[in-house]
ROVO-565931 format. One record per residue (C-alpha): residue in three letters; x, y, z; residue number from 1. Coordinates in steps of 0.1 Angstrom, whole numbers, plus 5000, padded with zeros to 4 digits. Layout:
REM residues N
rest_x_y_z_nr
ALA_X_Y_Z_NUM
...
This chain:
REM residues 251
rest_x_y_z_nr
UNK_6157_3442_8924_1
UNK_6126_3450_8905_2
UNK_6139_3479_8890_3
UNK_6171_3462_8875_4
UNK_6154_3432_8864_5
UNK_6139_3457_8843_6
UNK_6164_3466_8829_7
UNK_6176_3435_8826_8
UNK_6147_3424_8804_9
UNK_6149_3455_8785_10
UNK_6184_3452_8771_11
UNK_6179_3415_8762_12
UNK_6148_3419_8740_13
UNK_6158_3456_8724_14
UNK_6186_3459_8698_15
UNK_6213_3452_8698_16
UNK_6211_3420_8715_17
UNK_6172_3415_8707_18
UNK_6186_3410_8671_19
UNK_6215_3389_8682_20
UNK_6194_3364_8700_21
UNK_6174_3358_8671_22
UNK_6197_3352_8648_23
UNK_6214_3330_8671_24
UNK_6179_3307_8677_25
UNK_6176_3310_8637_26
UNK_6213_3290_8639_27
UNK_6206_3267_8667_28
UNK_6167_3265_8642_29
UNK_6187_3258_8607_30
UNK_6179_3217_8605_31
UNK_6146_3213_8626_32
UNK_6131_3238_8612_33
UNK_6146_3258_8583_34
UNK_6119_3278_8574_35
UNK_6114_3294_8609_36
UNK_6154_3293_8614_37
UNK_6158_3316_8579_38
UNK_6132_3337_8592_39
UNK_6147_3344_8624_40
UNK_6180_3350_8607_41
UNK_6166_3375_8585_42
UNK_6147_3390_8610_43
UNK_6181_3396_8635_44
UNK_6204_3400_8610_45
UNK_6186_3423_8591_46
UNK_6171_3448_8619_47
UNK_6210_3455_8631_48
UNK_6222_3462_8591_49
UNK_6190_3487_8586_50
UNK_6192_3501_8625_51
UNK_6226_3510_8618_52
UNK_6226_3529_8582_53
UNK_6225_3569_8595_54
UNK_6193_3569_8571_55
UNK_6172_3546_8597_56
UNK_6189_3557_8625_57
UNK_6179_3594_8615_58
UNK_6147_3585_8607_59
UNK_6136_3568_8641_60
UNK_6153_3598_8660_61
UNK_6130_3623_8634_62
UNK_6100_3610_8649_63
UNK_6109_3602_8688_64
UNK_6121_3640_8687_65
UNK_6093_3664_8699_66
UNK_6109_3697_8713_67
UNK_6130_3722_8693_68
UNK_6156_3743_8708_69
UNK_6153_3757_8737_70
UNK_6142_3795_8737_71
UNK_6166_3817_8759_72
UNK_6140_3845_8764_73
UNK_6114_3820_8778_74
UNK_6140_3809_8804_75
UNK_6140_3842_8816_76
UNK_6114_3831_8845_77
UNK_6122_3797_8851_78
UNK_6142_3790_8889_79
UNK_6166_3760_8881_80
UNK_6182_3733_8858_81
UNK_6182_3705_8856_82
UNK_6203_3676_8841_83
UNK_6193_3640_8836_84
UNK_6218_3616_8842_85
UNK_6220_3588_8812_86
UNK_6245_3580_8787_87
UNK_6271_3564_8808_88
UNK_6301_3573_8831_89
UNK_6335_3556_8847_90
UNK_6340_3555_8882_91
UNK_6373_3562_8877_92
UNK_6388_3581_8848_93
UNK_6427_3574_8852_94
UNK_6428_3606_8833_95
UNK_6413_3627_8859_96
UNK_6416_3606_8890_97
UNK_6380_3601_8897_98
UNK_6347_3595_8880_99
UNK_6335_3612_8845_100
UNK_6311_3614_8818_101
UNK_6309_3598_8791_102
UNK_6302_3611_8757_103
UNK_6266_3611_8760_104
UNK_6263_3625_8792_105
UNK_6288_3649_8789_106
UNK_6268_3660_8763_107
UNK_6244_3669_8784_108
UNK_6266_3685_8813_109
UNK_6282_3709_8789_110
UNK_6249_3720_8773_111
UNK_6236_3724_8810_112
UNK_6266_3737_8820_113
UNK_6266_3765_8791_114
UNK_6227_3773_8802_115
UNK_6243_3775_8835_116
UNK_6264_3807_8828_117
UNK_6239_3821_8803_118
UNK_6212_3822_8827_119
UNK_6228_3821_8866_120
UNK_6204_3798_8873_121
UNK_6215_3768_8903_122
UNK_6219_3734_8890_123
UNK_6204_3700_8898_124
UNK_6218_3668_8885_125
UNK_6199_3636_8891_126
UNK_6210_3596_8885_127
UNK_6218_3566_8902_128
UNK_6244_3563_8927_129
UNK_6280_3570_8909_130
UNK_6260_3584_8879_131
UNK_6250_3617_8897_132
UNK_6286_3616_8915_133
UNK_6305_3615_8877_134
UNK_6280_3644_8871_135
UNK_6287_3666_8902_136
UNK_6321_3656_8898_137
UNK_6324_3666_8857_138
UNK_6306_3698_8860_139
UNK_6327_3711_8885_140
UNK_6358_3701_8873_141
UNK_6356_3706_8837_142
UNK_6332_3737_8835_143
UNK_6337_3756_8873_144
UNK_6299_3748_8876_145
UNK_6285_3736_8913_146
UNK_6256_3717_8913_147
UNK_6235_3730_8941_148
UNK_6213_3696_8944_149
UNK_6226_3659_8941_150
UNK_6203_3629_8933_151
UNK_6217_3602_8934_152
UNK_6189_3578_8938_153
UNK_6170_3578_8906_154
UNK_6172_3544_8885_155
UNK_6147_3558_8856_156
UNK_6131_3587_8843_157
UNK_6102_3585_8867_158
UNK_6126_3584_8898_159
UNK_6146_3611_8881_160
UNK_6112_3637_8879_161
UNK_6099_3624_8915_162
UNK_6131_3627_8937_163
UNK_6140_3661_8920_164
UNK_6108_3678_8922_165
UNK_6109_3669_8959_166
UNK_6146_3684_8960_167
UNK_6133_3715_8942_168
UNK_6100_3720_8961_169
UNK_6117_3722_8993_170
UNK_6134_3752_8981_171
UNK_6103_3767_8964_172
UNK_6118_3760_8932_173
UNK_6087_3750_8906_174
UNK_6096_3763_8871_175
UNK_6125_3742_8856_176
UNK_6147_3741_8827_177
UNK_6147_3706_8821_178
UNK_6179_3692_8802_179
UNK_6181_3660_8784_180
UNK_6187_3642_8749_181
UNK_6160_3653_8725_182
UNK_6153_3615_8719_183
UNK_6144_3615_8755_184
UNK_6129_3648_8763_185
UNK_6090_3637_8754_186
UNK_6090_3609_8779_187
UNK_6111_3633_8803_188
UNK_6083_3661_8800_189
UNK_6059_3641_8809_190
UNK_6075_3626_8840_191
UNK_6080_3665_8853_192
UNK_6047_3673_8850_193
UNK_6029_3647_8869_194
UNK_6052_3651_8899_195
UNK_6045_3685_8895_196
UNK_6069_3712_8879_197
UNK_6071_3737_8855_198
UNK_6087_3725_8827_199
UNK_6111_3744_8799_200
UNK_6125_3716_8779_201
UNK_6163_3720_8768_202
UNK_6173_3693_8746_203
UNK_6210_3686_8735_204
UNK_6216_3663_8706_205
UNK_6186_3674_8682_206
UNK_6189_3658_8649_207
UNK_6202_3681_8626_208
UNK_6202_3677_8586_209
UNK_6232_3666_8567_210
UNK_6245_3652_8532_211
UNK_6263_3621_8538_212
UNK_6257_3606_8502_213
UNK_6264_3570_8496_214
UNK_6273_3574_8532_215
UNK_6232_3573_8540_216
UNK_6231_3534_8536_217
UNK_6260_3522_8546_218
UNK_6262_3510_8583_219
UNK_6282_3525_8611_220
UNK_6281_3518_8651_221
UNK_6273_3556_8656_222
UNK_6243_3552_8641_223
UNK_6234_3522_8657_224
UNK_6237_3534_8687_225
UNK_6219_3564_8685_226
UNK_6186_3542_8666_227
UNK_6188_3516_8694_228
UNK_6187_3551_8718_229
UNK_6158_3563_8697_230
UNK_6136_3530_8691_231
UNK_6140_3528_8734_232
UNK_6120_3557_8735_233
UNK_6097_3556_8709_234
UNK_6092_3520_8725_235
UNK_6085_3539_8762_236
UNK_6064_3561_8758_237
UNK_6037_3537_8751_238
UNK_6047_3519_8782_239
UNK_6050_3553_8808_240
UNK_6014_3563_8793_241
UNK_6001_3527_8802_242
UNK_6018_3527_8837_243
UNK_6004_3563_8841_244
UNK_5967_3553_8832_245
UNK_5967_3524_8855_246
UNK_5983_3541_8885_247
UNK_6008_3512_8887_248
UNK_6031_3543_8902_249
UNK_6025_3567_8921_250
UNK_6044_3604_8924_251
């Protein structure tokens, strides 16, 4: 319950809907008190139009990027991978008659999938409850790849590094190649360590350069989506370091 109020409270006060609510108050603020009401319309209004131009939304993923690509010789010693869950799924995909990733995620599988077959290492795949089934499910299915563990109890990052470390460590499995969206991977790290593994970080997704022109400044929903993505976790790192220091959880 705690967990999802979280995230409850999360997705109300970040973009998008952060920036919708205050725009909304500066409508409902417009003859009590204009000033404040033209404020929180600029405010709202505003943050979506500049989150949304690729320029911001490259910038923001630019600095909560931390990890370059991953090196295939220094996989050479590591024992596993593994694949966050995160970016969304179906339960049921008419298509395919039963759960899939979506984009995001399936960005993920087929990068950890690909690792999969370069390196012959077995395959871990943790999220919440359908999440990880979508993931079992996708990587079989749509890259002949069998995910030797299953966790499907991890609601965040922290439950995704605790439950699989004890998954791994119960096969004496310690040095991991950890796959995730670069956006993600510094938080992701982090979790690993303190429960304990050996961490290789594989992001998928990196920022790459490109000439979009006039294009820079003009907003789309891609980009908006991936600054929202980005601002998240430049926004939670500060937040796992705090819970971290104060030993509000515990590996």
């Amino acid at each position: 319950m705690v967990l999802r109020l979280k995230t409850v409270l999360k997705s109300v006060m970040l973009p998008p809907c952060g920036s919708l609510l205050l725009a909304i108050a500066g409508v409902f603020l417009i003859k009590s008190r204009p000033r404040l009401a033209r404020a929180c319309l600029i405010t709202g209004l505003g943050s979506l139009w500049l989150l949304a131009t690729p320029v911001v939304s490259d910038a923001l993923n630019g600095l909560a990027e931390h990890y370059p690509a991953l090196n295939m010789q220094a996989a050479a010693g590591a024992q596993a991978i593994v694949i966050l869950g995160g970016g969304g799924q179906r339960a049921f995909a008419p298509e395919y008659g039963g759960p899939a990733a979506d984009p995001f995620l399936l960005e993920r599988l087929a990068y950890g999938a690909y690792l999969a077959r370069r390196t012959a290492l077995p395959v871990l795949v943790t999220g919440n409850g359908i999440e990880a089934v979508a993931m079992r499910d996708t990587l079989q299915r749509n890259f002949g790849i069998e995910a030797r563990w299953v966790d499907g109890k991890a609601y965040d990052t922290f439950e995704n590094a605790r439950n699989s470390v004890q998954l791994l460590k119960a096969d004496g499995v310690q040095r991991i190649v950890l796959v995730t969206r670069a956006s993600h991977m510094r938080r992701s790290v982090a979790e690993f360590d303190a429960a304990g593994a050996d961490v290789l970080p594989a992001p998928v997704g990196i920022l790459a350069s490109r000439d979009r022109g006039v294009l820079a400044y003009v907003p789309n929903a891609d980009a908006l989506q991936l600054a929202c993505a980005a601002l998240h976790e430049l926004l939670g790192e500060p937040v796992r370091v705090f819970l971290a220091a104060t030993n509000l959880r515990q590996h």
